[in-house]
mmCIF file as gemmi writes it, N, C-alpha and C atoms, coordinates in Angstrom:
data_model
loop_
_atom_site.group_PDB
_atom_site.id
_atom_site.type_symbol
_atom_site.label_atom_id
_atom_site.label_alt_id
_atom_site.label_comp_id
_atom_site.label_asym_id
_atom_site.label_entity_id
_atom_site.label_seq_id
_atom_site.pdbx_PDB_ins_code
_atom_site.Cartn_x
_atom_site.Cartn_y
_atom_site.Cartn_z
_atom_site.occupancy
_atom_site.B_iso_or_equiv
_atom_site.pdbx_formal_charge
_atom_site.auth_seq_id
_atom_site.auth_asym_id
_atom_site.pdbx_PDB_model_num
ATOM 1 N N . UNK Axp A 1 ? 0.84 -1.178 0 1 0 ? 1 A 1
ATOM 2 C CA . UNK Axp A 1 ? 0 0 0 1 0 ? 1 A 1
ATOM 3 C C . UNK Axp A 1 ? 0.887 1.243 0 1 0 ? 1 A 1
ATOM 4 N N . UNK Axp A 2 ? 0.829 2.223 -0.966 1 0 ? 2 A 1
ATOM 5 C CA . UNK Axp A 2 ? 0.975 3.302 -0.826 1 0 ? 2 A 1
ATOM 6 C C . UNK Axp A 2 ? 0.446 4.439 -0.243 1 0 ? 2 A 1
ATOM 7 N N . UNK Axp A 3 ? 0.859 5.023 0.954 1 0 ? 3 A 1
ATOM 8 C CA . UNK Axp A 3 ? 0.274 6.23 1.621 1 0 ? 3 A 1
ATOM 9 C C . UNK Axp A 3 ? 0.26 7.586 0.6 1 0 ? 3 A 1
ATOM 10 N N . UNK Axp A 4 ? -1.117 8.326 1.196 1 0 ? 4 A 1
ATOM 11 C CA . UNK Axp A 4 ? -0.987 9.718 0.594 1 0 ? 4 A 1
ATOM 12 C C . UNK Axp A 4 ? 0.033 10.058 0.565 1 0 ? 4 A 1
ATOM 13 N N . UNK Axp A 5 ? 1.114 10.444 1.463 1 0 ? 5 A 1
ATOM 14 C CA . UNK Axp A 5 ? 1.809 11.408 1.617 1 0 ? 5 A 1
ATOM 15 C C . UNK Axp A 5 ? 3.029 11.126 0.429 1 0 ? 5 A 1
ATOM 16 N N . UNK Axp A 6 ? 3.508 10.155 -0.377 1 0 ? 6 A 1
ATOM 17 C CA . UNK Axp A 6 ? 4.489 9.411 -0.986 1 0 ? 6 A 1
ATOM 18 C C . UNK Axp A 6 ? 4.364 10.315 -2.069 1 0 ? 6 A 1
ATOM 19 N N . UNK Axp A 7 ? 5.409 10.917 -2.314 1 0 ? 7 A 1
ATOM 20 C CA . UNK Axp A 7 ? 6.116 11.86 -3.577 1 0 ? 7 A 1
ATOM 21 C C . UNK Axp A 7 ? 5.416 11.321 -4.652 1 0 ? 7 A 1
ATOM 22 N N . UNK Axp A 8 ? 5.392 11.628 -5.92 1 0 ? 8 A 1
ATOM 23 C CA . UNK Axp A 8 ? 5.104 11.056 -7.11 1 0 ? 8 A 1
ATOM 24 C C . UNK Axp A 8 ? 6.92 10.168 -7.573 1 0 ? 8 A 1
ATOM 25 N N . UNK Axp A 9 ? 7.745 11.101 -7.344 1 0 ? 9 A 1
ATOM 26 C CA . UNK Axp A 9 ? 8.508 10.04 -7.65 1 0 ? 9 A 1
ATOM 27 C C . UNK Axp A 9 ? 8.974 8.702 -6.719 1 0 ? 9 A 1
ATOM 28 N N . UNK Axp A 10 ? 8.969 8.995 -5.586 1 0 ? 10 A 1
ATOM 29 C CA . UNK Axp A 10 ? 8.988 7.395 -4.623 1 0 ? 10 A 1
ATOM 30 C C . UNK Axp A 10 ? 7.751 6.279 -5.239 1 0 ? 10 A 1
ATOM 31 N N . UNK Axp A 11 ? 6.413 6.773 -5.85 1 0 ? 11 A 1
ATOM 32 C CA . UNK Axp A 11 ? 5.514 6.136 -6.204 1 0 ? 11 A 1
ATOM 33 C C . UNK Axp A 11 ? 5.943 5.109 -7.776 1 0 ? 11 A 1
ATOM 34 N N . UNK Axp A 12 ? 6.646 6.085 -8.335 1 0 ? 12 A 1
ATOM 35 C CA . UNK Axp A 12 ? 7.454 5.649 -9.725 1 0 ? 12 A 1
ATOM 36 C C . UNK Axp A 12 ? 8.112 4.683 -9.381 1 0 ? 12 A 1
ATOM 37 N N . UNK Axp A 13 ? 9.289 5.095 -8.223 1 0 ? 13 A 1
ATOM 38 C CA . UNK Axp A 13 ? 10.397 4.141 -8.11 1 0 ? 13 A 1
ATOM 39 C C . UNK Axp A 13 ? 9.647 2.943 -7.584 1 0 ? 13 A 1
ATOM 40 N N . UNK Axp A 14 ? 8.559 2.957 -6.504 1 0 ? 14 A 1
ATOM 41 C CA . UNK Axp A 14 ? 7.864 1.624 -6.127 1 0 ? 14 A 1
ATOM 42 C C . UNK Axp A 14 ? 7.463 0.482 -7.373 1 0 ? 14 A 1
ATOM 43 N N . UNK Axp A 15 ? 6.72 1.242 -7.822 1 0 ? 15 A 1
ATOM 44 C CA . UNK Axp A 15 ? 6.185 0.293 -9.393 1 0 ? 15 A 1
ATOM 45 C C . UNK Axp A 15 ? 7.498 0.332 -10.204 1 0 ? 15 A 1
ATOM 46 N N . UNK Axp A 16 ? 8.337 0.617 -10.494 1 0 ? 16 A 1
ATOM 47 C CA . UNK Axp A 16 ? 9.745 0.108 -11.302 1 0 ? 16 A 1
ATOM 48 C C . UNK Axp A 16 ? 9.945 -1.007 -10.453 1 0 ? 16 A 1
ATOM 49 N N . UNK Axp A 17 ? 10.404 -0.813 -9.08 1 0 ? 17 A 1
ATOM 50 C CA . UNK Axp A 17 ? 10.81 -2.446 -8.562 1 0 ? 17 A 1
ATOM 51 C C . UNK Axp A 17 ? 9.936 -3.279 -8.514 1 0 ? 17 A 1
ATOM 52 N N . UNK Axp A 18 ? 8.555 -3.614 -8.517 1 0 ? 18 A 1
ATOM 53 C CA . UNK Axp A 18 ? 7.759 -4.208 -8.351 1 0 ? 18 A 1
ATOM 54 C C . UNK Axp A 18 ? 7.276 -4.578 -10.123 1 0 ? 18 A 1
ATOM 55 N N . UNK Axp A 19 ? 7.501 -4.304 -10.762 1 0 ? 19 A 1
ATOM 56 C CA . UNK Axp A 19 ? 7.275 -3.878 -12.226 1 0 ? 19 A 1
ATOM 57 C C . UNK Axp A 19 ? 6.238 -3.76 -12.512 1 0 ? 19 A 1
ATOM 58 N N . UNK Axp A 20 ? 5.586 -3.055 -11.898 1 0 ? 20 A 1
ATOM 59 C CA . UNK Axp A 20 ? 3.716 -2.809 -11.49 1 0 ? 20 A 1
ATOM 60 C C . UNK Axp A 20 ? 3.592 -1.614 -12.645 1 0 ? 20 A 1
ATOM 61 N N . UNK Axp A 21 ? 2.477 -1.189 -13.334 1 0 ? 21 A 1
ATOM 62 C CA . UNK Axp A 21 ? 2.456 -0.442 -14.139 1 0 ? 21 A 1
ATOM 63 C C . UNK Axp A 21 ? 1.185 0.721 -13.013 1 0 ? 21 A 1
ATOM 64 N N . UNK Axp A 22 ? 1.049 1.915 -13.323 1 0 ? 22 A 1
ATOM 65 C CA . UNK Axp A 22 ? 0.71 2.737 -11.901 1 0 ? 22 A 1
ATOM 66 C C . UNK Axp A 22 ? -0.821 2.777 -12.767 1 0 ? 22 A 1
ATOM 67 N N . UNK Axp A 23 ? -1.848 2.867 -12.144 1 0 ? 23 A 1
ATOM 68 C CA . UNK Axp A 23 ? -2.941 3.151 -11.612 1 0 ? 23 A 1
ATOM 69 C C . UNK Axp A 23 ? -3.199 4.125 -11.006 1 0 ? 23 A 1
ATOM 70 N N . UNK Axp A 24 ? -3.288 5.353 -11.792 1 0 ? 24 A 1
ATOM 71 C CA . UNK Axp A 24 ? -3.466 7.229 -11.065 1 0 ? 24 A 1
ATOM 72 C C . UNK Axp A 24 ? -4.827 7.7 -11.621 1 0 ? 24 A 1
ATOM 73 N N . UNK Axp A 25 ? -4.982 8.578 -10.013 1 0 ? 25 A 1
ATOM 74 C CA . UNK Axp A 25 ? -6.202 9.881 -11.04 1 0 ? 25 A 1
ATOM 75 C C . UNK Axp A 25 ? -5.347 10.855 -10.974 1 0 ? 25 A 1
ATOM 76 N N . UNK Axp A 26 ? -4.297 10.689 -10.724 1 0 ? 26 A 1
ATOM 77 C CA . UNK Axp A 26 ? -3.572 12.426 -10.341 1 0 ? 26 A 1
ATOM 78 C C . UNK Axp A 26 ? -3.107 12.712 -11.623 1 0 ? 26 A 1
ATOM 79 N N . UNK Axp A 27 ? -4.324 13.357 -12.479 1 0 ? 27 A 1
ATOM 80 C CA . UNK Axp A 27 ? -3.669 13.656 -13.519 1 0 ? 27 A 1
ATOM 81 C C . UNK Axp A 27 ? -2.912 14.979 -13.738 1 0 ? 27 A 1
ATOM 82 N N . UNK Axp A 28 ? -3.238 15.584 -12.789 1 0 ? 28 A 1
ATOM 83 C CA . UNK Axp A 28 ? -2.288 17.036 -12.584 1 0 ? 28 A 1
ATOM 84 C C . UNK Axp A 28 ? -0.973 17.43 -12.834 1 0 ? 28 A 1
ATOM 85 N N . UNK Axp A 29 ? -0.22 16.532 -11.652 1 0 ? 29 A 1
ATOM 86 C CA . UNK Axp A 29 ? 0.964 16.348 -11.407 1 0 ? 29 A 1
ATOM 87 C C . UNK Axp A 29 ? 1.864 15.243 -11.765 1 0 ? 29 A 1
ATOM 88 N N . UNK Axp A 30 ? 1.354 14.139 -11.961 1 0 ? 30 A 1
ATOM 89 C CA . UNK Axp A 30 ? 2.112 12.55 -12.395 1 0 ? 30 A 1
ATOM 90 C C . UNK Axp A 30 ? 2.693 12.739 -13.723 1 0 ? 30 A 1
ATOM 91 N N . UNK Axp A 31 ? 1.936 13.15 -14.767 1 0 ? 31 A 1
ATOM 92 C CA . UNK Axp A 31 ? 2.788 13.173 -16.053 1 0 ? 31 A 1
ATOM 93 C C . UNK Axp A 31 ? 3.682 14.103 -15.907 1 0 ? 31 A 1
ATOM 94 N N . UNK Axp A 32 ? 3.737 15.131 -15.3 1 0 ? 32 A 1
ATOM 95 C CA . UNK Axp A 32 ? 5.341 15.758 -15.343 1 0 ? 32 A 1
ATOM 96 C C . UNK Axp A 32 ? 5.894 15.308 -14.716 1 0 ? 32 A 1
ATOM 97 N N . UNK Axp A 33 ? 5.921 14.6 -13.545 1 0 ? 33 A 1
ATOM 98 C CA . UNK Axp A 33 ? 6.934 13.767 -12.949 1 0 ? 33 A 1
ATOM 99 C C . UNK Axp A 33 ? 7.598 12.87 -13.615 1 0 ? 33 A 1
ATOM 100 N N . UNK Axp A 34 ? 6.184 12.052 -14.673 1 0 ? 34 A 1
ATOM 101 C CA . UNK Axp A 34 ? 6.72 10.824 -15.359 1 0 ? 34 A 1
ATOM 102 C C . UNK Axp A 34 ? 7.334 10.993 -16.07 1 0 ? 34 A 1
ATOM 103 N N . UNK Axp A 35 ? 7.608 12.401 -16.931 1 0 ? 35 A 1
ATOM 104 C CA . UNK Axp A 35 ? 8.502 12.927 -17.765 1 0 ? 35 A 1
ATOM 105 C C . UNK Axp A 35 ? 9.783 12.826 -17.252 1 0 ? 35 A 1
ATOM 106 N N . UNK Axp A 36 ? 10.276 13.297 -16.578 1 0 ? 36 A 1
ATOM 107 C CA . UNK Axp A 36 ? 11.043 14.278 -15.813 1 0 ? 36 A 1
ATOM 108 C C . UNK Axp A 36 ? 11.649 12.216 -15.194 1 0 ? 36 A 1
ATOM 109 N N . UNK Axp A 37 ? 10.987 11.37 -14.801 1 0 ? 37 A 1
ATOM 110 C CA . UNK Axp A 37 ? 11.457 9.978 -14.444 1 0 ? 37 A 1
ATOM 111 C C . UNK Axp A 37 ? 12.035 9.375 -15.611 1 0 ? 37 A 1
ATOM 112 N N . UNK Axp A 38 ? 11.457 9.351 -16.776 1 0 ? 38 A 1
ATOM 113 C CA . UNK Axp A 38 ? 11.919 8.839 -17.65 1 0 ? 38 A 1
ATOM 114 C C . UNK Axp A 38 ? 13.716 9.171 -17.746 1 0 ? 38 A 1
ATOM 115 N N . UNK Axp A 39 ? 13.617 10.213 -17.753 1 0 ? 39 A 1
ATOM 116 C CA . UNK Axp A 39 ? 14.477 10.779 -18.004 1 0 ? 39 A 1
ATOM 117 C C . UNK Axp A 39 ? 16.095 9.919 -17.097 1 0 ? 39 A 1
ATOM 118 N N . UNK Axp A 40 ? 15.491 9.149 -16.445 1 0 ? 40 A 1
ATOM 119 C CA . UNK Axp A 40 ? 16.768 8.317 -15.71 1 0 ? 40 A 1
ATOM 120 C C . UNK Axp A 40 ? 16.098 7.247 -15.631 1 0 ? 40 A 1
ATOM 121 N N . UNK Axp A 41 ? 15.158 6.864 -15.748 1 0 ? 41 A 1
ATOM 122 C CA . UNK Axp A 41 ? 14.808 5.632 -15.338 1 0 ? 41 A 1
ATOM 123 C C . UNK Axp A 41 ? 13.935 5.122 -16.241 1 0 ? 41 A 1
ATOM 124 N N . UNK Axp A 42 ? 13.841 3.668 -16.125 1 0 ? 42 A 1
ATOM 125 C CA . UNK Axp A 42 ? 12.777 3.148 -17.726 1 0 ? 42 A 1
ATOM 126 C C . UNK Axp A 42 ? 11.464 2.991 -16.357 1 0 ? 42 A 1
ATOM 127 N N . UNK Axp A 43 ? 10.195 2.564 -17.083 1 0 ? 43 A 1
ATOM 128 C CA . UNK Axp A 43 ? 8.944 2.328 -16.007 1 0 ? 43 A 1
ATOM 129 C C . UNK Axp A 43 ? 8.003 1.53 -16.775 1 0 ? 43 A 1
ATOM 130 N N . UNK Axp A 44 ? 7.138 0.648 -15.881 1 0 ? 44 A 1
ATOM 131 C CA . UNK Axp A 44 ? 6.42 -0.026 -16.564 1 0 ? 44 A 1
ATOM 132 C C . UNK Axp A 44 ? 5.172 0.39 -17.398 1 0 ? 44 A 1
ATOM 133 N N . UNK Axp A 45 ? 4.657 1.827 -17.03 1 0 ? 45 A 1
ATOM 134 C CA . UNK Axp A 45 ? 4.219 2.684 -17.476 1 0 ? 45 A 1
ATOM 135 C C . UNK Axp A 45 ? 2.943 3.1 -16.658 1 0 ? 45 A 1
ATOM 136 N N . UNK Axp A 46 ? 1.978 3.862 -17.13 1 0 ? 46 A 1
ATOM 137 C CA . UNK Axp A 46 ? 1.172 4.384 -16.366 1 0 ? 46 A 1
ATOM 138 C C . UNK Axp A 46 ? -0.344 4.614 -16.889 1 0 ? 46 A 1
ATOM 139 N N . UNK Axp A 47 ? -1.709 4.199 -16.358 1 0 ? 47 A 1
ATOM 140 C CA . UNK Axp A 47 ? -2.852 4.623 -16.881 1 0 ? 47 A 1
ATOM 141 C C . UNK Axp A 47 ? -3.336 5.64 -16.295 1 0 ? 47 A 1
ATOM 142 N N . UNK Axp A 48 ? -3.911 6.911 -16.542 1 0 ? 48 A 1
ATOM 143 C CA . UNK Axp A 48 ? -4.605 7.881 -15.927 1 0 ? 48 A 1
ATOM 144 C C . UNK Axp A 48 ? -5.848 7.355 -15.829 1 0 ? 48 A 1
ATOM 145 N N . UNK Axp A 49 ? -6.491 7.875 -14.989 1 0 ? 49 A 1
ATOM 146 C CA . UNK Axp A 49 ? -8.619 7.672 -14.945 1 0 ? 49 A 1
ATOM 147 C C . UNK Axp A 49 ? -8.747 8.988 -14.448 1 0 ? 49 A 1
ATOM 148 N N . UNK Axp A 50 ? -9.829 9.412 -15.642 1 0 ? 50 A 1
ATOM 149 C CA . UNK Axp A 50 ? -10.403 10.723 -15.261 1 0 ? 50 A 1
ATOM 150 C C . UNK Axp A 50 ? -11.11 10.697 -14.022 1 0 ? 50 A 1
ATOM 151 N N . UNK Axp A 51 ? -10.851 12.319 -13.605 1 0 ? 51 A 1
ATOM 152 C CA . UNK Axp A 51 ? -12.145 12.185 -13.054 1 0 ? 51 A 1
ATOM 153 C C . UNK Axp A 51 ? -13.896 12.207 -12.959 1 0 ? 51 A 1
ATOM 154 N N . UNK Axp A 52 ? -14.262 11.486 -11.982 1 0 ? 52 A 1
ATOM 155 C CA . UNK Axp A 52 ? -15.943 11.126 -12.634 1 0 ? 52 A 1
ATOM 156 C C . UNK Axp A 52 ? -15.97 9.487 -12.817 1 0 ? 52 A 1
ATOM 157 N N . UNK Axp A 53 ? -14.945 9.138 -13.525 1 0 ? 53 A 1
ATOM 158 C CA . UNK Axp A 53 ? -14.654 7.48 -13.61 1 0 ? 53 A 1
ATOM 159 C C . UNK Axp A 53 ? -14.895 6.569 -12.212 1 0 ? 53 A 1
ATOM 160 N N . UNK Axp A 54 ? -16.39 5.745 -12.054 1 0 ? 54 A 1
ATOM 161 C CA . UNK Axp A 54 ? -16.412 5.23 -11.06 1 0 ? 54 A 1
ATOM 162 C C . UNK Axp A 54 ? -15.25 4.487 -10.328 1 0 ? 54 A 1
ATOM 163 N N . UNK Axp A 55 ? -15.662 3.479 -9.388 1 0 ? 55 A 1
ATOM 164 C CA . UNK Axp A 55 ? -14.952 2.343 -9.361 1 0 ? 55 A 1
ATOM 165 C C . UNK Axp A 55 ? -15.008 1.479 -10.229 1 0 ? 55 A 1
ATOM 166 N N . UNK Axp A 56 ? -16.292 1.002 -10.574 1 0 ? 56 A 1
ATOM 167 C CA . UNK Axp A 56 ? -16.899 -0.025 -11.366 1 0 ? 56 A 1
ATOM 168 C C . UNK Axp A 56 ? -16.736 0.367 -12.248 1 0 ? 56 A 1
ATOM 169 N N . UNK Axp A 57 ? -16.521 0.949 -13.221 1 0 ? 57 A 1
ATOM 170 C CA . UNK Axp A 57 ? -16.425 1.263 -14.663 1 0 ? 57 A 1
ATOM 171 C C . UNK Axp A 57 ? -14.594 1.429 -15.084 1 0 ? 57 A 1
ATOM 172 N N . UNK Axp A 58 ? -13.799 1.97 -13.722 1 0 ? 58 A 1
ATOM 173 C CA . UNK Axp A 58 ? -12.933 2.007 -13.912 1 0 ? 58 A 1
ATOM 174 C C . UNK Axp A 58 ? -12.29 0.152 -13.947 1 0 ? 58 A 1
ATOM 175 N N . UNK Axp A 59 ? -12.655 -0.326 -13.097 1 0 ? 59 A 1
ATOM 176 C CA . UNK Axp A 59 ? -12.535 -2.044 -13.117 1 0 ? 59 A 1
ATOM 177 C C . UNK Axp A 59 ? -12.754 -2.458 -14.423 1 0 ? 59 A 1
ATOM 178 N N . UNK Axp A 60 ? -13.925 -2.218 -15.181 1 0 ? 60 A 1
ATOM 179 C CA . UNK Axp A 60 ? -14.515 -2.506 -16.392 1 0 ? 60 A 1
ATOM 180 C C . UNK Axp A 60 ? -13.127 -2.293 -17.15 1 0 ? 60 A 1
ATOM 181 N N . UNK Axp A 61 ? -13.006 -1.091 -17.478 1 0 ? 61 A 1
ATOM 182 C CA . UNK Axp A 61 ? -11.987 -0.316 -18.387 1 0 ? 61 A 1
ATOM 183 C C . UNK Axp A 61 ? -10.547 -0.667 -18.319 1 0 ? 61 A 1
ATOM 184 N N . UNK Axp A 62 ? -10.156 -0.917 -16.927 1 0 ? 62 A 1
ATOM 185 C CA . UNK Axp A 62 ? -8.849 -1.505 -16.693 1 0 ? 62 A 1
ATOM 186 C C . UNK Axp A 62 ? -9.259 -3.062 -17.274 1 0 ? 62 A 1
ATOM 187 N N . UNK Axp A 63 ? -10.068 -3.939 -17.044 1 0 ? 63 A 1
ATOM 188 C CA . UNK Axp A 63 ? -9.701 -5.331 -17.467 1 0 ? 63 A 1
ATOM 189 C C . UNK Axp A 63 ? -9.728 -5.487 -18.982 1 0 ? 63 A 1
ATOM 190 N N . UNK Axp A 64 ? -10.263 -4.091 -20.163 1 0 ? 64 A 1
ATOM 191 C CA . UNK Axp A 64 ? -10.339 -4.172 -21.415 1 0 ? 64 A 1
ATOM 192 C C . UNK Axp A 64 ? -8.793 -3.68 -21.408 1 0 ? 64 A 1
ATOM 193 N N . UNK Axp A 65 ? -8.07 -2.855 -20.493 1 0 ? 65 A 1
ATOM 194 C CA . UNK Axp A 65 ? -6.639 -2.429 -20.947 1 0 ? 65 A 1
ATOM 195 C C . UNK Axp A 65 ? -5.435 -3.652 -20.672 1 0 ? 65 A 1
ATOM 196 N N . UNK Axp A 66 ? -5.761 -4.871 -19.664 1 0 ? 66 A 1
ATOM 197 C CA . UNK Axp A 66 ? -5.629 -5.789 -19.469 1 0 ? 66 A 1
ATOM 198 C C . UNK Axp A 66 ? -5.551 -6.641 -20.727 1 0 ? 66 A 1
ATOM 199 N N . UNK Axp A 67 ? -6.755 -6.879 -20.752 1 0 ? 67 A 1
ATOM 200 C CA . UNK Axp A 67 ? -6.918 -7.808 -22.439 1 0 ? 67 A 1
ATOM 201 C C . UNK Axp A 67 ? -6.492 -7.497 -23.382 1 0 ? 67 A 1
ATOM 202 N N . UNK Axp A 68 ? -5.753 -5.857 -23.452 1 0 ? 68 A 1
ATOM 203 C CA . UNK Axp A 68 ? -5.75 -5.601 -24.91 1 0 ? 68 A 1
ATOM 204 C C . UNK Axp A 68 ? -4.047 -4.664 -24.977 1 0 ? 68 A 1
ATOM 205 N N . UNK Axp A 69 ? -3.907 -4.355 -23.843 1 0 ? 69 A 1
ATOM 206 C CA . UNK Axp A 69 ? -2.236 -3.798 -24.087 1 0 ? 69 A 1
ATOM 207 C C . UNK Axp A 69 ? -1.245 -4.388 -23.444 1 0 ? 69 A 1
ATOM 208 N N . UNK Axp A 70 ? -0.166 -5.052 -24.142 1 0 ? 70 A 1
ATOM 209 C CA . UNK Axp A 70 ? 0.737 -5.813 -23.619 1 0 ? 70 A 1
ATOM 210 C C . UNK Axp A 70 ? 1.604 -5.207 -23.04 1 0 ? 70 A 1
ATOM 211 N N . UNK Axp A 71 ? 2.534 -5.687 -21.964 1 0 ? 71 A 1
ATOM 212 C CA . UNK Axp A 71 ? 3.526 -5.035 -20.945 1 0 ? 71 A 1
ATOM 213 C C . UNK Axp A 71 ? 4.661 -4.324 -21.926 1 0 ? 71 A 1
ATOM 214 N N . UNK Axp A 72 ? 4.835 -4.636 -23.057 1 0 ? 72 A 1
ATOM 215 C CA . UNK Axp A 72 ? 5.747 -4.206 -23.844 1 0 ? 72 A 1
ATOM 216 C C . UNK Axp A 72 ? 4.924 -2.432 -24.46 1 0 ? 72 A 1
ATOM 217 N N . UNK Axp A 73 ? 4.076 -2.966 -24.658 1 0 ? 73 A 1
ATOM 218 C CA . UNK Axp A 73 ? 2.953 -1.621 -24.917 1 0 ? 73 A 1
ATOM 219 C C . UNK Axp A 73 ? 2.913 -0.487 -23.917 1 0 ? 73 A 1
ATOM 220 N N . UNK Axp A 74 ? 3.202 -1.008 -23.061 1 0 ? 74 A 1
ATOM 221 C CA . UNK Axp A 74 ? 3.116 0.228 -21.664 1 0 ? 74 A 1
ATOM 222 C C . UNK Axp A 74 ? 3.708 0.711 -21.266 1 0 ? 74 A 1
ATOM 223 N N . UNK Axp A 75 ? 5.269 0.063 -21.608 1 0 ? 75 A 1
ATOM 224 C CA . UNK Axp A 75 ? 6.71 0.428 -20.878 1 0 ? 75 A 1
ATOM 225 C C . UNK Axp A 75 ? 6.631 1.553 -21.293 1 0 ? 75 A 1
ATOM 226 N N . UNK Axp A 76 ? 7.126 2.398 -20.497 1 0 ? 76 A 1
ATOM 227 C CA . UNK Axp A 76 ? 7.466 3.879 -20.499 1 0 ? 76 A 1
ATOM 228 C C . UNK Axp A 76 ? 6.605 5.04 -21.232 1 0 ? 76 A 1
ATOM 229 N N . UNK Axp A 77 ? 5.544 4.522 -21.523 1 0 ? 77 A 1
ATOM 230 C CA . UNK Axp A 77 ? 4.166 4.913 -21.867 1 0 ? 77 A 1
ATOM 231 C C . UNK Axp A 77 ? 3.243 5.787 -20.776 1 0 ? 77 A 1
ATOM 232 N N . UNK Axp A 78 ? 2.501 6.651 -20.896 1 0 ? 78 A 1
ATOM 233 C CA . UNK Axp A 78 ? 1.201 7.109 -20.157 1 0 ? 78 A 1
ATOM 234 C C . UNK Axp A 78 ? 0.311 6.627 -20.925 1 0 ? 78 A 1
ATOM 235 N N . UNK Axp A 79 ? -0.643 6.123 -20.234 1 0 ? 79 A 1
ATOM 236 C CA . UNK Axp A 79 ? -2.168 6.058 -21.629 1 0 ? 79 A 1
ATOM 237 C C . UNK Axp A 79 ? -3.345 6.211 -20.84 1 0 ? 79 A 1
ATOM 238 N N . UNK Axp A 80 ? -4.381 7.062 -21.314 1 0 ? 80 A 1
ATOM 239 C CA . UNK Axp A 80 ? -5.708 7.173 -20.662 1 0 ? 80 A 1
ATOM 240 C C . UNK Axp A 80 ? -6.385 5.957 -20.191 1 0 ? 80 A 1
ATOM 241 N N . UNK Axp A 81 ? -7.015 5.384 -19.36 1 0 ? 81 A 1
ATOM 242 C CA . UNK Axp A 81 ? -7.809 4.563 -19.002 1 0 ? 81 A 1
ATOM 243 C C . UNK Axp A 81 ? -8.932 4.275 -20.307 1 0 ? 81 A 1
ATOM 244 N N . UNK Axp A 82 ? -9.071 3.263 -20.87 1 0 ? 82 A 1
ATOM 245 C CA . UNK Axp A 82 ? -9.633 3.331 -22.345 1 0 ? 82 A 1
ATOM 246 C C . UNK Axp A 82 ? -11.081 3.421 -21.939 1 0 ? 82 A 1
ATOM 247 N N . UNK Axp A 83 ? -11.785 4.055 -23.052 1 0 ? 83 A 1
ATOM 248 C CA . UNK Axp A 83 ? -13.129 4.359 -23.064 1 0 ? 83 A 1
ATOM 249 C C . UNK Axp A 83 ? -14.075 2.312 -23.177 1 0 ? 83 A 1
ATOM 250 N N . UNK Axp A 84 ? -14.751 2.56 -22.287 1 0 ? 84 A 1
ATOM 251 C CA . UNK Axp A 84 ? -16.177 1.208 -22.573 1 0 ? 84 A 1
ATOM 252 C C . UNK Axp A 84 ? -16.036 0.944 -23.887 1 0 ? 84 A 1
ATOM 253 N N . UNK Axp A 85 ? -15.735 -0.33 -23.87 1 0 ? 85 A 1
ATOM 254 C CA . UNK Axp A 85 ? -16.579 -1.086 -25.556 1 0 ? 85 A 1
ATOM 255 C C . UNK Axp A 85 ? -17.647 -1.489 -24.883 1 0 ? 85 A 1
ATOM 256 N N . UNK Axp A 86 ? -18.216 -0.777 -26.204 1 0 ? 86 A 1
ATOM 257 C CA . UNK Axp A 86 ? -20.198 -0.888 -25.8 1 0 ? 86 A 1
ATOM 258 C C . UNK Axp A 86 ? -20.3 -2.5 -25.908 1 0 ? 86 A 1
ATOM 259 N N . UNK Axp A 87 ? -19.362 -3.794 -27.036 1 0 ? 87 A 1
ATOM 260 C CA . UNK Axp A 87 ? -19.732 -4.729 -26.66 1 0 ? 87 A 1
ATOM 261 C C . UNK Axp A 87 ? -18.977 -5.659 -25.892 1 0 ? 87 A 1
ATOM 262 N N . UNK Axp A 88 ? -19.156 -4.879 -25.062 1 0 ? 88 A 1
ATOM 263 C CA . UNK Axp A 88 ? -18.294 -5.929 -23.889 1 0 ? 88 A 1
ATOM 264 C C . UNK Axp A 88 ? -18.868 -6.762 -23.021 1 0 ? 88 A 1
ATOM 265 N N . UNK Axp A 89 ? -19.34 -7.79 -22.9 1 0 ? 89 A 1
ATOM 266 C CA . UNK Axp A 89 ? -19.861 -8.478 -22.114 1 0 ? 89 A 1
ATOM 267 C C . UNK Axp A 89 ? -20.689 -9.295 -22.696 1 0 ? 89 A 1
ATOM 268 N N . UNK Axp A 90 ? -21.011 -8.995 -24.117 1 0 ? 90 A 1
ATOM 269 C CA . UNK Axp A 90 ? -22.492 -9.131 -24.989 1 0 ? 90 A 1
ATOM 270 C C . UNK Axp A 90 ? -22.404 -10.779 -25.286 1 0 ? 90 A 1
């Protein structure tokens, strides 16, 4: 578990050793950090979720980014939390 208080970059360096790819709403501040990380360090990469994005929909949306972007796809990547396929589940 990561506490509030954890820098954006201690949060980077956590998911590099863990090779966890990050799970943020902080869309404010994280991509300039992640910039600014790259810059010394490789990362497994990162999804934003807007805000407004439930839980449940964000679950939804992460298991279509799951199914559909490979770890090679993400490395050192940001990518939005992907929009609902309307046929998902059908």
């Amino acid at each position: 578990m990561i506490l509030d208080a954890t820098s954006d970059a201690e949060v980077l360096l956590l998911c590099l050793a863990d090779d966890r790819v990050l799970v943020s709403r902080d869309v404010s501040t994280m991509p300039l950090h992640f910039v600014e990380f790259l810059s010394h360090n490789e990362s497994p990469g990162i999804i934003l979720v807007p805000d407004g994005t439930s839980i449940g929909e964000a679950i939804e949306r992460l298991l279509i980014a799951w199914l559909n972007w490979s770890a090679e796809e993400m490395r050192n990547q940001i990518r939005w939390l992907p929009t609902a396929d309307p046929t998902y589940g059908r």
